[in-house]
C-alpha positions in Angstrom: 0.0 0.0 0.0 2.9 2.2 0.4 4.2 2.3 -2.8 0.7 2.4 -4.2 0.5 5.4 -2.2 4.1 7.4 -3.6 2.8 6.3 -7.0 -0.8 8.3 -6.6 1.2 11.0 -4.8 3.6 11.0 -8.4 0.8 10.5 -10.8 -0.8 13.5 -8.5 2.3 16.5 -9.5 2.5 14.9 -13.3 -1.1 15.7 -13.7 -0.8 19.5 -12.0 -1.8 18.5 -8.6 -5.4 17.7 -9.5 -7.6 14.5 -7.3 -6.7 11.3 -8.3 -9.2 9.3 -9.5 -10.6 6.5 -7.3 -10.5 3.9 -10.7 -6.6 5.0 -11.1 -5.5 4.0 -7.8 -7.6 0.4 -8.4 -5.7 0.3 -11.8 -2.2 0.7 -10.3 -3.0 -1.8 -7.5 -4.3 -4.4 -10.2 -0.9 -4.1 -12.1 1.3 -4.7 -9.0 -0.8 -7.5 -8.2 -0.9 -8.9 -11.6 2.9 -8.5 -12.0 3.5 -10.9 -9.2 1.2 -13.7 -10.9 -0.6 -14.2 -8.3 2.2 -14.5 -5.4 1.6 -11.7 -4.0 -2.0 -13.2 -1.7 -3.6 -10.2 -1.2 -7.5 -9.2 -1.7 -8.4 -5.6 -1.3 -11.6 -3.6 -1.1 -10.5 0.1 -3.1 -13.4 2.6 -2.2 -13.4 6.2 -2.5 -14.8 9.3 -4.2 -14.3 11.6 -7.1 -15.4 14.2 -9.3 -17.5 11.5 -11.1 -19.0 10.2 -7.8 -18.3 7.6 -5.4 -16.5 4.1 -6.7 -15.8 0.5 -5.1 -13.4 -2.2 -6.4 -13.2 -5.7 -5.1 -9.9 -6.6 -6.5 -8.4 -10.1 -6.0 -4.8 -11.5 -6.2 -4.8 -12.6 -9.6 -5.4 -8.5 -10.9 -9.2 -9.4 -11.3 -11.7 -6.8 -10.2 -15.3 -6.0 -10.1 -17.4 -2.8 -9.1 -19.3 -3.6 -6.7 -21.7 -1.6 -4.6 -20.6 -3.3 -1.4 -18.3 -6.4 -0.9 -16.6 -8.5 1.8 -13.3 -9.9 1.7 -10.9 -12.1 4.2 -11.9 -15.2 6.1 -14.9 -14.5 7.4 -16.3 -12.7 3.9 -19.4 -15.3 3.8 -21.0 -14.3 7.5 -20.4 -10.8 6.6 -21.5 -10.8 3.1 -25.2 -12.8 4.3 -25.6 -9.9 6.4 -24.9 -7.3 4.1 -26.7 -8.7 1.4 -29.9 -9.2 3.7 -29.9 -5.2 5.4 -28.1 -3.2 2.8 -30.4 -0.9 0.3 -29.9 2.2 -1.8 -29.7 5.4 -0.2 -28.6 4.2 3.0 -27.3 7.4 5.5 -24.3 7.6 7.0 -25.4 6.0 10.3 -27.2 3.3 9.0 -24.0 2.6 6.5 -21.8 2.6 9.5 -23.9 0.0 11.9 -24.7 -1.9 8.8 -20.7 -2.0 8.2 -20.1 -2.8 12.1 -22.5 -5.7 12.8 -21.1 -7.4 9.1 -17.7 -7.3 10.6 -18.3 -8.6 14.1 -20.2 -11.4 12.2 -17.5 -12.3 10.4 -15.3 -12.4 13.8 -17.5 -14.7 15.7 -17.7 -16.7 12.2 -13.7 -17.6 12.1 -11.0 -18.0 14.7 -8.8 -16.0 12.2 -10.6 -12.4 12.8 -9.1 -9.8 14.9 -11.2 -8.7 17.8 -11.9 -4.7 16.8 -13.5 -3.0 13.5 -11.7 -0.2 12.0 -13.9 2.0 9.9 -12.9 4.5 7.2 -15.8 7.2 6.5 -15.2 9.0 2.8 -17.5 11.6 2.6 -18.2 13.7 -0.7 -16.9 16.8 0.5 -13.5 14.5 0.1 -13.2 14.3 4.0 -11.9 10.9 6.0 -13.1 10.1 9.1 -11.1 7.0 10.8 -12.9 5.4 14.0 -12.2 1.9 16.2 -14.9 0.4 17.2 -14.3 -2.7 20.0 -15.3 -4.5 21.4 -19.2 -5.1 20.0 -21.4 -2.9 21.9 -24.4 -5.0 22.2 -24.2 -8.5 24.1 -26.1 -10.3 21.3 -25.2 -11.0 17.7 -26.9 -9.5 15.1 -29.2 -11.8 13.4 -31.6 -11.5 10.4 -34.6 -9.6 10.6 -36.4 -11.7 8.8 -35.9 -15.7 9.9 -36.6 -17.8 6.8 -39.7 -20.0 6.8 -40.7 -22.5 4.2 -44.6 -23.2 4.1 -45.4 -26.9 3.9 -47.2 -28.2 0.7 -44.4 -24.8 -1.5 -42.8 -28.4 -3.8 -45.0 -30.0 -5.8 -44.3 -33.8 -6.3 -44.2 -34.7 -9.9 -43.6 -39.0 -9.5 -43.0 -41.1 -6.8 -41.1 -44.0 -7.3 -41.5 -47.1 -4.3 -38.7 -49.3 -3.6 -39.4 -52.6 -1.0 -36.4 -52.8 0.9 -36.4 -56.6 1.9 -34.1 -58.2 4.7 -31.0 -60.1 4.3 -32.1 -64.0 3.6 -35.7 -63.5 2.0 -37.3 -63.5 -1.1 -39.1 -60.4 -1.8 -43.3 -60.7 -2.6 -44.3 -61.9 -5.9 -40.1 -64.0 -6.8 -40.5 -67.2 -7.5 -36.6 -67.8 -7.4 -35.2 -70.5 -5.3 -32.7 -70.0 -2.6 -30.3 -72.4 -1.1 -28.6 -71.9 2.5 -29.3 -69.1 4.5 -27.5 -66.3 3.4 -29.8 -66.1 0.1 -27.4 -66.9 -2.5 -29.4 -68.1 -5.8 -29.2 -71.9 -6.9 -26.8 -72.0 -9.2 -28.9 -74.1 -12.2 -28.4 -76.9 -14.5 -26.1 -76.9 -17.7 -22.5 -76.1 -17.4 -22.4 -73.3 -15.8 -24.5 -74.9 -13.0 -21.5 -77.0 -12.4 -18.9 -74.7 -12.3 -20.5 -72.5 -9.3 -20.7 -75.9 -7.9 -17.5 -76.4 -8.0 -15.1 -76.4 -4.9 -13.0 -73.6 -4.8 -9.1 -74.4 -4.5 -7.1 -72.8 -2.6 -3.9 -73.5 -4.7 -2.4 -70.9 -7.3 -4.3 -69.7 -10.0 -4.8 -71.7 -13.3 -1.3 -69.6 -15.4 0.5 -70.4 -12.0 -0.7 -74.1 -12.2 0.2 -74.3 -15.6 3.3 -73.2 -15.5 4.2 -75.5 -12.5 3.5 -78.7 -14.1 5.3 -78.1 -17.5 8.6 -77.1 -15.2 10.9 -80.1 -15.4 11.8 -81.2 -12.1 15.5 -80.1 -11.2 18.1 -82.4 -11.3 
């Protein structure tokens, strides 16, 4: 972040000291990244604003990025994205951003060992003013939860087929088969012809038939 820094401050005097734009600073960031193939592990969220209006990037390690109008990123991104994709909506004000932001990242905290245990906030304003607060620990002594608890009514999945499958015990022959059993573990007579006489064959426990073979065309040693 540092050198991403010195390069906005140098791209800032080569362009006669004007405001950086927020989608520069994502572009520099996604060639640094992209230089290292990938190495380099490290996901950032780039948010800020301009002349054009405010801008967030969710770039990954790769140099891949999206705009997004709100993202989570780290270890805990999945708890924190569920809770801001269930509570965020356009034309949120500042303090409803900001508890909205809080209880997503305390989420994400109880949701993975890895967390830290405090939220830092940055607040960009578009009068181009920052605002840096700590919040920790969580203020309230329960989680947040979803305001709306998800409820499936019974009868919502209509069946199409239904297929019936008898599940019969080891040993017995199912309803309505006719075919004869020998001994009690259920095995299937094994018939007449040929066949019928090789499954009731004993089986040997000598070497297979090559093996056999082999054996007795061997001259006995001398």
């Amino acid at each position: 972040m540092e050198v991403t820094r010195a390069q906005l401050e140098l791209h800032r005097m080569n362009t006669g000291f004007r405001k950086v734009p927020v989608r520069c600073a994502n572009q520099m960031v996604r060639q640094l990244l992209y230089r290292f193939s990938g190495n380099m592990e490290a996901n950032v969220i780039i948010g800020g604003v301009d002349r054009t209006g405010t801008h967030l990037f969710c770039t990954r390690f790769d140099g891949t990025t999206d705009t997004v109008p709100f993202t989570s990123l780290g270890s805990g991104n999945l708890a924190a994205m569920s809770m801001l994709e269930s509570r965020w909506t356009e034309g949120l004000d500042e303090q409803a951003a900001h508890d909205l932001a809080c209880d997503a990242v305390f989420v994400g905290m109880e949701n993975d060992l890895n967390s830290g245990g405090r939220a830092c906030l940055c607040i960009i304003r578009s009068d181009f003013s920052v605002h840096w607060k700590v919040q920790s620990p969580y203020p309230n002594k329960t989680s947040p939860m979803r305001s709306l608890l998800l409820a499936i009514r019974h009868g919502c999945t209509s069946v199409l087929s239904t297929i019936e499958h008898q599940v019969v015990p080891w040993g017995e022959t199912p309803a309505g088969c006719k075919a004869s059993v020998s001994g009690p573990g259920g095995r299937l007579d094994p018939g007449p012809g040929e066949t019928g006489n090789r499954r009731r064959g004993a089986e040997t426990l000598g070497p297979p038939k090559a093996k056999r073979r082999r054996l007795d065309t061997d001259e006995p040693a001398k």
